[in-house]
Structure formats: C-alpha cells, structure tokens
N, C-alpha and C positions, 0 to 999 in steps of 0.2 A: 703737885704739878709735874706733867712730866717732860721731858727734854723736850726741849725748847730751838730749832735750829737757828730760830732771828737769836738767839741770843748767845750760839756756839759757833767760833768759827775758827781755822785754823790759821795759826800764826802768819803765814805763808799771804793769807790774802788778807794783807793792808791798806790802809788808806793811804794814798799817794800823795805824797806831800804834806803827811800828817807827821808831828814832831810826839812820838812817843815818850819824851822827857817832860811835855809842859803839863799843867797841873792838870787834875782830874781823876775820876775814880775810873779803873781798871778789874774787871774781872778776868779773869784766869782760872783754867783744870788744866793740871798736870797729869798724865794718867805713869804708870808702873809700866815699865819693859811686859811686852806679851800679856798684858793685863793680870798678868800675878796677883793676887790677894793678899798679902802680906802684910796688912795692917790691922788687920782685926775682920770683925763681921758682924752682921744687921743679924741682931736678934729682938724678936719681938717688937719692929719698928725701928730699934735703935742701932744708934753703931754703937760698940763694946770696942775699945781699944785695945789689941796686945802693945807687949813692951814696945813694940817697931812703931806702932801709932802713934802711941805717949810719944818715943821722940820725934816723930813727923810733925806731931802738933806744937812740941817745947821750939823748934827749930825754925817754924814759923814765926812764933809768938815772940823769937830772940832775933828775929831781923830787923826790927828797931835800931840794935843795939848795932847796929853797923850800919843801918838808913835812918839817921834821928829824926831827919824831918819828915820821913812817910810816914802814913799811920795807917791801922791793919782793922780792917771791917770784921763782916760777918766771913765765918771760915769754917768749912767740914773736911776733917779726914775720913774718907772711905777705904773701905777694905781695896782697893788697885788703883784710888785717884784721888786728888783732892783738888778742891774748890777753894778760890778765898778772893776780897774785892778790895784793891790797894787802893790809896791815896795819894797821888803826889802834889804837893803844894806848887807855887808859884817858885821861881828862880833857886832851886836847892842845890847848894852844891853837893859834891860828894863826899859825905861826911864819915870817917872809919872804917872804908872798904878797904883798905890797904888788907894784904895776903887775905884775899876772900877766894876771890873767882878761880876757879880752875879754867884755864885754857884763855883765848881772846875775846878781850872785852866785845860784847856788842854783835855778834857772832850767830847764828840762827838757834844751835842748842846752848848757848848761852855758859855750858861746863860740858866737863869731859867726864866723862862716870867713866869708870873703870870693874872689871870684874872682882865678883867678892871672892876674896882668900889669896889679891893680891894685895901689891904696897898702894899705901892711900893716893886719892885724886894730889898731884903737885899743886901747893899752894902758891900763886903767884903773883904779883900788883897788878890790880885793878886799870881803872882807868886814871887819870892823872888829875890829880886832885884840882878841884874847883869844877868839873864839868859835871852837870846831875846824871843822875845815875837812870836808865830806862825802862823800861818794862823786863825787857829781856836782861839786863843786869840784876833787878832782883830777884828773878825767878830761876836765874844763873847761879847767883850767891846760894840760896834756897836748897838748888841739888847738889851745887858740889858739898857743900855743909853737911844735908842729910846723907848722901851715898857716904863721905867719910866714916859718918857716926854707925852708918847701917854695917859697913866693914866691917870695923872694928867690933862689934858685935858677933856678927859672923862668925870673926874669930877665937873671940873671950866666951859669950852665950851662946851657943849657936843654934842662931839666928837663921831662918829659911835661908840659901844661898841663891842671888839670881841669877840671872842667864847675862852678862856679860854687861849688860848697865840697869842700874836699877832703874832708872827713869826714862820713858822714850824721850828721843831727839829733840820733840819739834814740844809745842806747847799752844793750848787754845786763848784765844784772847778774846775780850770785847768792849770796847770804850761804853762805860755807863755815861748816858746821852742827857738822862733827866732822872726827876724823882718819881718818875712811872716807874723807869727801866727798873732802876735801886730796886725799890720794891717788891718788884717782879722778880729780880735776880736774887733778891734776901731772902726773900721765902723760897724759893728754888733751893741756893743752900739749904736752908731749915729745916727742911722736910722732903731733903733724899734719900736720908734712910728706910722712908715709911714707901718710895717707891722704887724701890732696890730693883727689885725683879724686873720692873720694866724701863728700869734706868738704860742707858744707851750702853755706858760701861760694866752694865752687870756680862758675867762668865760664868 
C-alpha cells in the first residue's frame, strides 16, 4: 500500500476542540532529523535492524513501563522513521512519568534532543501526577529516551553521529476513526518495507 495522505497529517493541523488525552487509538510517524537512515535498511523486502534499530524498537516496546494503562499496536522501525498505533484508555492517570520528559510537558516537539557527543537531554518531571498523559507526551517521552540512549552510544559504539537532533521537531499524527481505518493503517505498517522506494520518506 503506498502512502496514504487521508491518513498522514501533520501535527500542527488538529482538530479543534479535540481532547488528545481521551481514549482512542492514535497513529503516529516520527521521521530522523534530515531523513538520516540510521536504523538499519530494506533488504530483500524487509527491514534488517542495526544496533540503533534494536534500541528504537526495545524503547518503544518499554514505554508501557512509564504509560501502564496505554497499550502499543502494530509498529515498524524504518531505516529514518517510524510508525506505531497507541491506545489510550478511558480516564488514565499519569502513571510513572516522573524524570521522563525532556524539556515542557505538552509542548509541539514534545523533548529537546540535543546534539550527539554532547551531555544527555536533562531529565526533568513530567506533568503532575494524576493528569493523563497525551499524544504528544508519549511520543515526547519516546525521543527524549531514544536520543539519550542513541548518545551514549555515539559515545561508547560509535554509533552514526547526527546533525544536531536526531528526531525532527514536529511529529505526524492521526486519530484511528473506526475499524476500516485500523485495518488500512495496520497493514500500511506491515508492508512498508516491501514499498520502500516509493515510500514518501524513502532518500
């Protein structure tokens, strides 16, 4: 299936008066500063992870452990983006954000990335407990976590260096509407490996 624009849209244009806390499933692509590849590459159809992958996917798959009551759908790492479709339940508080977020809660890029080969993104308190956590706070939590982990790497393995944040600013979004969309959106994920080349974020 290939990019889809009803179903990509840029953070920036919301729905007005829509409460991005209440329950529903959420799609989201984050794409890499400058479209960098740095997480591996489509070979033969598939994505093949490098080590920077591996932990883009583990750092995913560990945001449970700081959002208990979200729960985490269908999800690809691409060599300069990822895709993945969150859950949020009904009335969640914020449960184990505390020193997550980098930078202001609720904020358009959600964390402050910082350049690799300096000191890590500052870890600072989230939002104040009992208020659910949003779109943009998980996908917050999300980059400042991985940029950290991708630093330090940098440093220890070295690891590609980026250009000054590993993840661009802004982040695409899109309220899953029904169980067409889901479907449509699941197999999107499932099978963008197989259309890499004429993926929107292929370089």
């Amino acid at each position: 299936m290939k990019y889809n624009p009803g179903i990509h849209h840029r953070r920036s244009i919301r729905l007005q008066g829509y409460d991005y806390s209440r329950a529903g499933l959420y799609f989201v692509t984050i794409c890499t500063r400058d479209r960098l590849c740095l997480f591996g590459k489509i070979q033969n159809g598939k994505m093949i992870l490098n080590d920077a992958g591996t932990m883009i996917e583990r750092q995913w798959q560990e945001l449970i452990n700081h959002f208990e009551k979200n729960k985490l759908h269908e999800f690809i790492v691409m060599p300069n983006h990822f895709h993945g479709i969150i859950e949020f339940p009904v009335g969640v508080p914020l449960v184990g954000t505390q020193n997550v977020f980098g930078g202001t809660p609720n904020v358009s890029a959600g964390t402050r990335d910082v350049p690799a080969g300096t000191r890590d993104v500052p870890q600072t308190t989230g939002q104040p407990q009992g208020i659910a956590p949003t779109v943009g706070n998980v996908v917050g939590a999300f980059k400042s976590l991985s940029t950290n982990e991708y630093i330090r790497n940098v440093k220890k393995n070295d690891w590609q260096p980026f250009n000054k944040k590993l993840w661009q600013r802004n982040f695409y979004e899109h309220i899953v509407r029904d169980h067409g969309s889901y479907r449509q959106i699941a197999e999107y994920i499932q099978t963008n490996p197989l259309q890499w080349q004429e993926d929107k974020y292929y370089e």
